[in-house]
DRENPA-3360 file (N, C-alpha, C; in nm, 2 decimals, always signed):
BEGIN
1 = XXXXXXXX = +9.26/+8.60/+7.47/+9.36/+8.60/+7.58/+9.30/+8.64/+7.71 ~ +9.32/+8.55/+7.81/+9.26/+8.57/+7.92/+9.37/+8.70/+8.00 ~ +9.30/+8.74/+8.13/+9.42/+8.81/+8.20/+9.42/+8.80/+8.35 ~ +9.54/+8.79/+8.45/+9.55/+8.75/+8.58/+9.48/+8.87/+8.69 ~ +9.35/+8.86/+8.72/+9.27/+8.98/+8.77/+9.38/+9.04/+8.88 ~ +9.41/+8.95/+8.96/+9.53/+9.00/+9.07/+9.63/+9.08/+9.09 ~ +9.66/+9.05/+8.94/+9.80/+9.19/+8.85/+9.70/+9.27/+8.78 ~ +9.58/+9.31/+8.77/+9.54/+9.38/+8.65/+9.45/+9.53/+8.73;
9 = XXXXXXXX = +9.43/+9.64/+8.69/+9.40/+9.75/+8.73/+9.37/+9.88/+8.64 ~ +9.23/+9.85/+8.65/+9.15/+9.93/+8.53/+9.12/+10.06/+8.59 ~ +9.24/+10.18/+8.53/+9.17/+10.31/+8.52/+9.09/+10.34/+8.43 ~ +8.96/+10.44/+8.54/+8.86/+10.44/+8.44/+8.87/+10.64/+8.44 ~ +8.88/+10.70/+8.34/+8.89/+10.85/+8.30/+8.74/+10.96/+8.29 ~ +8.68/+11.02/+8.39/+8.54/+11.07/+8.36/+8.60/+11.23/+8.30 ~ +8.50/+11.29/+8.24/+8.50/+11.46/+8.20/+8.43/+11.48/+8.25 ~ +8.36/+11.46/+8.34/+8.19/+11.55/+8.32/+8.18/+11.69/+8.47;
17 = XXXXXXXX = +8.14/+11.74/+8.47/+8.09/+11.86/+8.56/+8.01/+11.83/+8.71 ~ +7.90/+11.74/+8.62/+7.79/+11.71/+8.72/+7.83/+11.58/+8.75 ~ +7.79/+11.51/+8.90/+7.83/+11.40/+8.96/+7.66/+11.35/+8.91 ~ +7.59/+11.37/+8.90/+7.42/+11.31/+8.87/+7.42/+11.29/+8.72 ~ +7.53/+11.31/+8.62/+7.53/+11.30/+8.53/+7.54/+11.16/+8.44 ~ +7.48/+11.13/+8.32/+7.45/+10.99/+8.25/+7.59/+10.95/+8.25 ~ +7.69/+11.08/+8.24/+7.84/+11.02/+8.23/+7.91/+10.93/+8.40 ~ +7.93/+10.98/+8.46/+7.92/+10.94/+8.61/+7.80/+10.84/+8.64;
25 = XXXXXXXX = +7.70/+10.81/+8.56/+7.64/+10.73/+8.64/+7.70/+10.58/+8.60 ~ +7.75/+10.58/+8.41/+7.74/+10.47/+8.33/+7.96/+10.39/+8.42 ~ +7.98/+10.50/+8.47/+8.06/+10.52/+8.53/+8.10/+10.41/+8.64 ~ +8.03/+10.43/+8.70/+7.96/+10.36/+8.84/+7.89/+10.24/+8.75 ~ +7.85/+10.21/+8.68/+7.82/+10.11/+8.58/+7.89/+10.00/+8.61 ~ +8.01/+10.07/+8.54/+8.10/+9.97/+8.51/+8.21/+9.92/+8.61 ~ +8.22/+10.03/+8.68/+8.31/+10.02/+8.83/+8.23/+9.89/+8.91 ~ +8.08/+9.87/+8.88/+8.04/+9.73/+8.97/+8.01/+9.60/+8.88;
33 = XXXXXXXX = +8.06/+9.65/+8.74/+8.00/+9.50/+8.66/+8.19/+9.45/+8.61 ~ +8.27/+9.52/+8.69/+8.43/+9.49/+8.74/+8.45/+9.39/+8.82 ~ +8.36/+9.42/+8.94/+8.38/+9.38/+9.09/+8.42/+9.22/+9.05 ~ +8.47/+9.17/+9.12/+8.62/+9.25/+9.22/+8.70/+9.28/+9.15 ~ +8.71/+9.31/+9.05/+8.87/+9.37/+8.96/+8.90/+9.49/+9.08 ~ +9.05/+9.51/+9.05/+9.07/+9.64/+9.11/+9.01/+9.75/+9.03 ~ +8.99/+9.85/+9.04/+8.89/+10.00/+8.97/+8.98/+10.09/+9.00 ~ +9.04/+10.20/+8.92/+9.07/+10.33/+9.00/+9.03/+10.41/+8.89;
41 = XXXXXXXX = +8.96/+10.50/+8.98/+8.85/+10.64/+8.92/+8.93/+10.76/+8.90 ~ +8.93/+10.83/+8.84/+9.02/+10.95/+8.79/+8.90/+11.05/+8.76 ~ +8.82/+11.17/+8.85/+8.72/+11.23/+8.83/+8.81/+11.37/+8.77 ~ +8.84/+11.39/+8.65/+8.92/+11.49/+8.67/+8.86/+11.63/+8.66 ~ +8.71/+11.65/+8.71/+8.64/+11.74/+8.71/+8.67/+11.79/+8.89 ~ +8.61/+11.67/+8.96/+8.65/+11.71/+9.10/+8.79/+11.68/+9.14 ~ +8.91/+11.60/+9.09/+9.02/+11.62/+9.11/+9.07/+11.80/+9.07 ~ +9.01/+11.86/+9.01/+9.01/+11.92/+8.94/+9.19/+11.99/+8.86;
49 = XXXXXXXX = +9.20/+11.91/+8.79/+9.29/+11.88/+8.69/+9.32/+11.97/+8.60 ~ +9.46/+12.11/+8.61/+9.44/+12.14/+8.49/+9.51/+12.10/+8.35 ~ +9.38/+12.12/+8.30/+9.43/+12.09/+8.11/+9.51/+12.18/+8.03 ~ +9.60/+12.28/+8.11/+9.65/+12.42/+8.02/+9.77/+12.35/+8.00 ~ +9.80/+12.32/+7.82/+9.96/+12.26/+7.84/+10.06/+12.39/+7.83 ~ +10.07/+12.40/+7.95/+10.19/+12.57/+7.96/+10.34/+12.56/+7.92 ~ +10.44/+12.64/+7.96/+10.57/+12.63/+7.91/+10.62/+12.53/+8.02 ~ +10.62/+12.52/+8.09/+10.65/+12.43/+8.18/+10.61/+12.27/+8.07;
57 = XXXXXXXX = +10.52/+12.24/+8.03/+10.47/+12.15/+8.00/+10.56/+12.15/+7.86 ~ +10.55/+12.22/+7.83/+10.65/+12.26/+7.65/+10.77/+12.21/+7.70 ~ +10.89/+12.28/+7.75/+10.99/+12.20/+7.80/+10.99/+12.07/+7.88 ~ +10.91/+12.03/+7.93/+10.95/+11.91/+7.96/+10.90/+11.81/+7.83 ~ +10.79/+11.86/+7.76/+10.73/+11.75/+7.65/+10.88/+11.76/+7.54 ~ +10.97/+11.88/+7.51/+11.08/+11.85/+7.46/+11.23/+11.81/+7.50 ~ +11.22/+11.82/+7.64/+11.30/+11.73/+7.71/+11.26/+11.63/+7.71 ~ +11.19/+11.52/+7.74/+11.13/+11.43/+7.76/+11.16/+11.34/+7.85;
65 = XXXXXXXX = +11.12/+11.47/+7.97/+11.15/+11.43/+8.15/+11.07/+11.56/+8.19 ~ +11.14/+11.53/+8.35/+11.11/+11.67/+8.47/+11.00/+11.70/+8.40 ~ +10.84/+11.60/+8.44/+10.72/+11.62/+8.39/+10.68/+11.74/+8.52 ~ +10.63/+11.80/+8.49/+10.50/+11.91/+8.63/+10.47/+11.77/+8.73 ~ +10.43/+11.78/+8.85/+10.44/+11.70/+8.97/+10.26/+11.65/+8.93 ~ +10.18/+11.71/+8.88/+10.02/+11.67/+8.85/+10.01/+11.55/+8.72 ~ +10.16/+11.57/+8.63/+10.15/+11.52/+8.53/+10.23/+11.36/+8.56 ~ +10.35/+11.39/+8.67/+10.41/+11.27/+8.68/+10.26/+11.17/+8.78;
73 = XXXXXXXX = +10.22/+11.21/+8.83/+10.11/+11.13/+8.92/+9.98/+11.06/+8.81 ~ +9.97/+11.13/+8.71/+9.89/+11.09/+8.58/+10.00/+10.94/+8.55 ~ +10.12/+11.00/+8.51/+10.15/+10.84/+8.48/+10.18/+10.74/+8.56 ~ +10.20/+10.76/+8.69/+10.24/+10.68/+8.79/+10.09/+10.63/+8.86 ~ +9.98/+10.68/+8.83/+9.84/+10.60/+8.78/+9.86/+10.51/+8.67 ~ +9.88/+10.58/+8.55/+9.84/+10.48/+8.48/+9.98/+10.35/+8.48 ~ +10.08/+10.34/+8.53/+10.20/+10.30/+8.52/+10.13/+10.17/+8.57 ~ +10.05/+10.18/+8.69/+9.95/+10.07/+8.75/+9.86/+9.99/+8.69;
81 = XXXXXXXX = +9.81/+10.06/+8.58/+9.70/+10.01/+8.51/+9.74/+9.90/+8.39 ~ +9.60/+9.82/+8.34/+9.69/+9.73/+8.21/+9.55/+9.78/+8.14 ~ +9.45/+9.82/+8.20/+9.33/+9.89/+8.11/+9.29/+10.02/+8.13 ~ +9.31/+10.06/+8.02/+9.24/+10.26/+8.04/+9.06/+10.27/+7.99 ~ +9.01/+10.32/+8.07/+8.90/+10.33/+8.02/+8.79/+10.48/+8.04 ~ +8.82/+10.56/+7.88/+8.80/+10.67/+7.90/+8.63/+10.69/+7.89 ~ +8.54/+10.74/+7.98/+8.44/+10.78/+7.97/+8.37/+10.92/+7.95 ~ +8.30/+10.94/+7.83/+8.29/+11.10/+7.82/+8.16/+11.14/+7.74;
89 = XXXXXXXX = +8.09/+11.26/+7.76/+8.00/+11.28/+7.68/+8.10/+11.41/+7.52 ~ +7.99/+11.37/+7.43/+8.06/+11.42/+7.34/+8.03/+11.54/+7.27 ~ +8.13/+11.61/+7.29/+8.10/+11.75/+7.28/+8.16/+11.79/+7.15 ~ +8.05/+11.84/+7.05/+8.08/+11.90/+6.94/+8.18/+11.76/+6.85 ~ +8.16/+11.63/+6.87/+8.21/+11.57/+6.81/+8.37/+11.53/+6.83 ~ +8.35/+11.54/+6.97/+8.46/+11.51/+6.98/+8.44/+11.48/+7.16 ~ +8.56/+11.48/+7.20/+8.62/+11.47/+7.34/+8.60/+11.61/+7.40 ~ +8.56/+11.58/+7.54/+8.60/+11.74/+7.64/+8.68/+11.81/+7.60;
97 = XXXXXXXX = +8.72/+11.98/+7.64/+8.86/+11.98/+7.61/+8.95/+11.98/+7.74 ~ +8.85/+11.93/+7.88/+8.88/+11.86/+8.00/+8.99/+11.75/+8.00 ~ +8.89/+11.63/+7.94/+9.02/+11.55/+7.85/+9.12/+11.56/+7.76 ~ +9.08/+11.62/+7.68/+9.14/+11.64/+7.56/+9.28/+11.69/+7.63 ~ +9.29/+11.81/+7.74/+9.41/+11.85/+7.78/+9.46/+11.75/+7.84 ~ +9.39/+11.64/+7.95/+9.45/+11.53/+8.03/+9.53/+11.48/+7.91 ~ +9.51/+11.43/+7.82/+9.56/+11.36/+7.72/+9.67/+11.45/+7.66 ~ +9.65/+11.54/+7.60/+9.79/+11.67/+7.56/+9.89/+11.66/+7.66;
105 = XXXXXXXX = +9.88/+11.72/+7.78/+9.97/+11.71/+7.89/+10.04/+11.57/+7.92 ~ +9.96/+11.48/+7.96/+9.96/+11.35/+8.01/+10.05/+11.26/+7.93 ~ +9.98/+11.21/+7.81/+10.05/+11.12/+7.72/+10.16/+11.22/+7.62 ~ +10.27/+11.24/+7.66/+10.37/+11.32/+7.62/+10.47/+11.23/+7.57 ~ +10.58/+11.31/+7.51/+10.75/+11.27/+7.43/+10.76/+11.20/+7.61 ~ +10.87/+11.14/+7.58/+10.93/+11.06/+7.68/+10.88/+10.96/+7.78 ~ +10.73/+10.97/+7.75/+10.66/+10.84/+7.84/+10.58/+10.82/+7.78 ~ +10.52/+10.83/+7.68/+10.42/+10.77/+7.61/+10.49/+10.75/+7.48;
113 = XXXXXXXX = +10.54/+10.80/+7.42/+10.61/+10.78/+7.32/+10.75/+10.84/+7.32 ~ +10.86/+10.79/+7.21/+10.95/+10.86/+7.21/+10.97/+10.89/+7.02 ~ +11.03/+11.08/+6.98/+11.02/+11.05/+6.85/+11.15/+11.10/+6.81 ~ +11.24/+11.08/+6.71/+11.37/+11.13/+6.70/+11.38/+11.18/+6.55 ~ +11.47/+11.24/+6.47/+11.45/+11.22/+6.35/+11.53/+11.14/+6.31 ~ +11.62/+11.07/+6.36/+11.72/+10.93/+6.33/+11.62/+10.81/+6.33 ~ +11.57/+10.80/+6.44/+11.49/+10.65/+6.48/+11.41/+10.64/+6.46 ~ +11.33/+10.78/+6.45/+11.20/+10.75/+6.37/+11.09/+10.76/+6.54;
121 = XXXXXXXX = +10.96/+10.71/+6.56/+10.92/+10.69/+6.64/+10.89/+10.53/+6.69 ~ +10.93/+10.55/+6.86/+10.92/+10.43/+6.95/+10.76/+10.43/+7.01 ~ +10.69/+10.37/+7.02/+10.59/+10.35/+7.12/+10.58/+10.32/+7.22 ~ +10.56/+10.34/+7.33/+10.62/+10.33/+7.50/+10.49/+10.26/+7.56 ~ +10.38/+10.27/+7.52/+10.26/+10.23/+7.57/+10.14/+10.10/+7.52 ~ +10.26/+9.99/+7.47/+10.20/+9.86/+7.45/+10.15/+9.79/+7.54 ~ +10.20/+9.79/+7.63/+10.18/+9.73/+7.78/+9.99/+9.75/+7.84 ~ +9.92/+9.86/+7.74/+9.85/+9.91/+7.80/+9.64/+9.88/+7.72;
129 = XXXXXXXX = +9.60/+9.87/+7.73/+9.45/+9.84/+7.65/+9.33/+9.94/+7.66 ~ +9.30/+10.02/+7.60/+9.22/+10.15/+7.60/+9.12/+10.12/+7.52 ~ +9.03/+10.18/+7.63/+8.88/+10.12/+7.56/+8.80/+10.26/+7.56 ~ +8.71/+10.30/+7.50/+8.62/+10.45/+7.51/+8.48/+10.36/+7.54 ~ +8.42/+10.48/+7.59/+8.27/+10.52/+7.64/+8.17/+10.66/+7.58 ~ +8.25/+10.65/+7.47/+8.13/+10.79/+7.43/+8.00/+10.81/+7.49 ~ +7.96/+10.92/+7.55/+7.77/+10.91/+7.51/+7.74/+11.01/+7.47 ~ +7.66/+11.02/+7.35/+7.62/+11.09/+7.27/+7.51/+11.14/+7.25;
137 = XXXXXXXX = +7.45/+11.26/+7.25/+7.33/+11.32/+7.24/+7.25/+11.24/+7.11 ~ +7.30/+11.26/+6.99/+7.25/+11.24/+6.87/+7.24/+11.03/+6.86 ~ +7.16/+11.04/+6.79/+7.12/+10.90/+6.73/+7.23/+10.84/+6.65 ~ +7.20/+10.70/+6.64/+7.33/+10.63/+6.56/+7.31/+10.68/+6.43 ~ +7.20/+10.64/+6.36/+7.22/+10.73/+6.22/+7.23/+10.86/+6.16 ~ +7.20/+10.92/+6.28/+7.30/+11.06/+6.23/+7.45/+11.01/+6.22 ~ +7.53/+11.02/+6.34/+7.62/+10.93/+6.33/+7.68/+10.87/+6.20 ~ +7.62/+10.78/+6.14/+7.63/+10.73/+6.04/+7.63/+10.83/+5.91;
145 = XXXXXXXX = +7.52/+10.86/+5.88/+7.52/+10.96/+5.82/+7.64/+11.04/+5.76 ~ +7.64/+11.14/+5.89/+7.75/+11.23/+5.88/+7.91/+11.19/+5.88 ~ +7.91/+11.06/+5.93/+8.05/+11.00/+5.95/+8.15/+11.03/+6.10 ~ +8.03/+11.10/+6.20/+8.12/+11.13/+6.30/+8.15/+11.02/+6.40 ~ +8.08/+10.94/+6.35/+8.18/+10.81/+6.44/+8.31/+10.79/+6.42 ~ +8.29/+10.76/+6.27/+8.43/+10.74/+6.17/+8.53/+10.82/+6.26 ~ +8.48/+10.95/+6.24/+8.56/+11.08/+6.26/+8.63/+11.05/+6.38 ~ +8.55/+10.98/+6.49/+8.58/+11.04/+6.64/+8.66/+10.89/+6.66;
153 = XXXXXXXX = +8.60/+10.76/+6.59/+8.78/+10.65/+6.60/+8.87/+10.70/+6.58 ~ +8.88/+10.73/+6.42/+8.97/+10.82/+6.34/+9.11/+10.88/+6.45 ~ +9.02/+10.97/+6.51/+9.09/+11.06/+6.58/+9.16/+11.02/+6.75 ~ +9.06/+10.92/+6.80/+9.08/+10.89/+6.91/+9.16/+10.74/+6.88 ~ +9.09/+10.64/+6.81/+9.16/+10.50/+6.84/+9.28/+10.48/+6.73 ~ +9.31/+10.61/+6.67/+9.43/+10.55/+6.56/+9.49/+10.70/+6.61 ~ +9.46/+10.79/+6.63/+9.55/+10.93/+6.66/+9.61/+11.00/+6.73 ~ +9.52/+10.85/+6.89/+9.62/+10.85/+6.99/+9.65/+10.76/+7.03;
161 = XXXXXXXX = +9.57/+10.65/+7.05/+9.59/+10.54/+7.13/+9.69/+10.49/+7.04 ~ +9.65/+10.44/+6.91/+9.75/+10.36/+6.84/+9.90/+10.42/+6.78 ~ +9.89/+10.56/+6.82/+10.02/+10.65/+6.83/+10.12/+10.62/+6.90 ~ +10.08/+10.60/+7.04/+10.11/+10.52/+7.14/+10.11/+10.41/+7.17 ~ +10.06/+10.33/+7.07/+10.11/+10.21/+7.09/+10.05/+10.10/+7.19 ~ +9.93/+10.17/+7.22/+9.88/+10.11/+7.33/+9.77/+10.06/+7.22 ~ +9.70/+9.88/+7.26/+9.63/+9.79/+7.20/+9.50/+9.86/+7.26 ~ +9.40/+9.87/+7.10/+9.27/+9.92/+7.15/+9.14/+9.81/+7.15;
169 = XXXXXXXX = +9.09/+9.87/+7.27/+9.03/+9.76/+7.31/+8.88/+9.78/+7.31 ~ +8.76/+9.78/+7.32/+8.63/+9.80/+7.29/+8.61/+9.96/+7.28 ~ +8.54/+9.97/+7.17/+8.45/+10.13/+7.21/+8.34/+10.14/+7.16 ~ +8.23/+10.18/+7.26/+8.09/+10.15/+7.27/+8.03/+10.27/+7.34 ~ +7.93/+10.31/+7.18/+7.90/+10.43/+7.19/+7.73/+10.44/+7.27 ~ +7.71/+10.49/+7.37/+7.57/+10.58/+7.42/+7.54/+10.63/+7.29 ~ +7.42/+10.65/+7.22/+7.35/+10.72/+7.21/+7.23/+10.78/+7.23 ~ +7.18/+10.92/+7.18/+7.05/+10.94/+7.20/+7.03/+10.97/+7.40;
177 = XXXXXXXX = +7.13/+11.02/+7.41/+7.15/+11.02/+7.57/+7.08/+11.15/+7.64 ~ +7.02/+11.20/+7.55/+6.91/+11.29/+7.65/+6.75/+11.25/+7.60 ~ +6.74/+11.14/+7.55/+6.59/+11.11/+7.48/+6.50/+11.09/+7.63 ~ +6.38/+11.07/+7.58/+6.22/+11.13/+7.66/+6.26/+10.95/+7.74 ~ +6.30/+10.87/+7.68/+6.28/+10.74/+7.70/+6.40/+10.67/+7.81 ~ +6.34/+10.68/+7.93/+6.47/+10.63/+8.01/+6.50/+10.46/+8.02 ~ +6.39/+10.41/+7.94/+6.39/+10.22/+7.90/+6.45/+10.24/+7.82 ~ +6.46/+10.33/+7.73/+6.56/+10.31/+7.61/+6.72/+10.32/+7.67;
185 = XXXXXXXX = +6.75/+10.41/+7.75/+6.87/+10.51/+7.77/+6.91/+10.39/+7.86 ~ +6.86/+10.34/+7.96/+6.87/+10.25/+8.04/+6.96/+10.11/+7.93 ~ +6.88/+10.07/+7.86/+6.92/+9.96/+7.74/+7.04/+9.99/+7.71 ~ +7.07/+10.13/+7.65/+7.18/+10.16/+7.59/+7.29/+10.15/+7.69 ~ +7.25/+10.20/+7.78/+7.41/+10.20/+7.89/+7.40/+10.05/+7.93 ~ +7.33/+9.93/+7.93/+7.36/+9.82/+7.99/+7.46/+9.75/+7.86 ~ +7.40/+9.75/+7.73/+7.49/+9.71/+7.63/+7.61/+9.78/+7.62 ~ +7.62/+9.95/+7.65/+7.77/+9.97/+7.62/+7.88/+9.91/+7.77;
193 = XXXXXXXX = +7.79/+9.92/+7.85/+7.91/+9.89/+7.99/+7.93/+9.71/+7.98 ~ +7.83/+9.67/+7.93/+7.86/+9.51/+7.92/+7.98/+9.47/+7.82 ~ +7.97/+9.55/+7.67/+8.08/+9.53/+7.61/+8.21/+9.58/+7.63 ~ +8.23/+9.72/+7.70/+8.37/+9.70/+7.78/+8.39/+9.64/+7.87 ~ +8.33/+9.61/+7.96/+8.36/+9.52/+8.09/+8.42/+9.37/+8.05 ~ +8.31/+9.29/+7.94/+8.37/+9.17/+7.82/+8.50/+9.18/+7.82 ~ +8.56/+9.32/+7.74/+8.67/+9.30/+7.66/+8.82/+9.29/+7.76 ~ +8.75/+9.40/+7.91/+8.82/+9.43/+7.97/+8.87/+9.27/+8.09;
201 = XXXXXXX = +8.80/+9.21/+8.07/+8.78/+9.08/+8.19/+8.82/+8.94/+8.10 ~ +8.80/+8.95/+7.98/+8.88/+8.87/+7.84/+9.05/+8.88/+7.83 ~ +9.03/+9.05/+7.85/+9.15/+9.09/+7.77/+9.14/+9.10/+7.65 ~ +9.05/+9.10/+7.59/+9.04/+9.11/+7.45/+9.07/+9.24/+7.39 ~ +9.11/+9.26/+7.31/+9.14/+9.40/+7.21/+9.16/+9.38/+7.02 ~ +9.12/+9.54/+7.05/+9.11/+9.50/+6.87/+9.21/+9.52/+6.78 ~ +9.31/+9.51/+6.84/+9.49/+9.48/+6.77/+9.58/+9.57/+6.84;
% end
């Protein structure tokens, strides 16, 4: 399925601390292998975004409205977008807990999903195509090995994206992202930003 670049607007989601970082750089990657798509960057390190889901956040996640004023601007970003594209290095096997909170707060009851005990749950977020960027210290076959790939789809492309209902679309892992070899690291970031940029400029997704 092709898509109308003119209507289309890929948020791209960074965690990282450092701006000189392999995360931020692979970032900038993909923000020019877009061009001219529209791009909007969400640094939520220098936006600096908090992740604390407080009582404020509690009542409105069970009201499901009157979001906090940082959380309604999260969705009225992504409200724009038809691709999410989260970039991150991976910590302890998982996501930041930078993101992790953008995502707790952010994708909430009443705009990202709806759940009742009559109706069961609605998905609010079809409209939308999320793709990941891991980069990972460890090698693929550790990875393999131990099953933390498995682990980190598992969790991310069926536990939230497809929670929400939003169609997942490439995820292409960095690895070995601190090795001695910058021909190598170099390689790896051109294959993972080529395969999301593919899927994202296709429209392709993986259901």
């Amino acid at each position: 399925m092709s898509t109308d670049d003119s209507n289309s607007l890929t948020l791209l989601v960074t965690a990282h601390p450092d701006s000189g970082s392999l995360t931020h750089h692979v970032a900038e990657r993909l923000v020019s292998a877009l061009h001219p798509r529209a791009v909007e960057v969400a640094d939520l390190y220098r936006e600096q975004f908090d992740p604390r889901f407080t009582p404020v956040d509690r009542q409105a996640y069970h009201e499901g409205g009157n979001y906090p004023p940082d959380v309604a601007r999260e969705h009225r970003r992504l409200d724009r977008a038809t691709d999410l594209v989260l970039v991150f290095p991976v910590y302890w096997w998982s996501m930041p807990a930078l993101l992790k909170g953008w995502i707790d707060r952010v994708f909430v009851n009443g705009w990202a999903f709806e759940y009742s005990a009559e109706s069961g749950l609605r998905q609010r977020l079809q409209r939308l195509t999320t793709h990941l960027l891991p980069i990972a210290g460890a090698d693929s076959g550790t990875y393999e090995r131990h099953g933390y790939e498995q682990a980190l789809r598992t969790q991310i492309e069926h536990g939230i994206v497809g929670y929400v209902g939003s169609r997942r679309g490439a995820t292409a892992f960095i690895h070995e992202s601190e090795q001695l070899s910058s021909t190598a690291t170099a390689t790896s970031v051109t294959r993972a930003v080529r395969a999301v940029s593919e899927a994202i400029q296709t429209g392709s997704s993986a259901g």
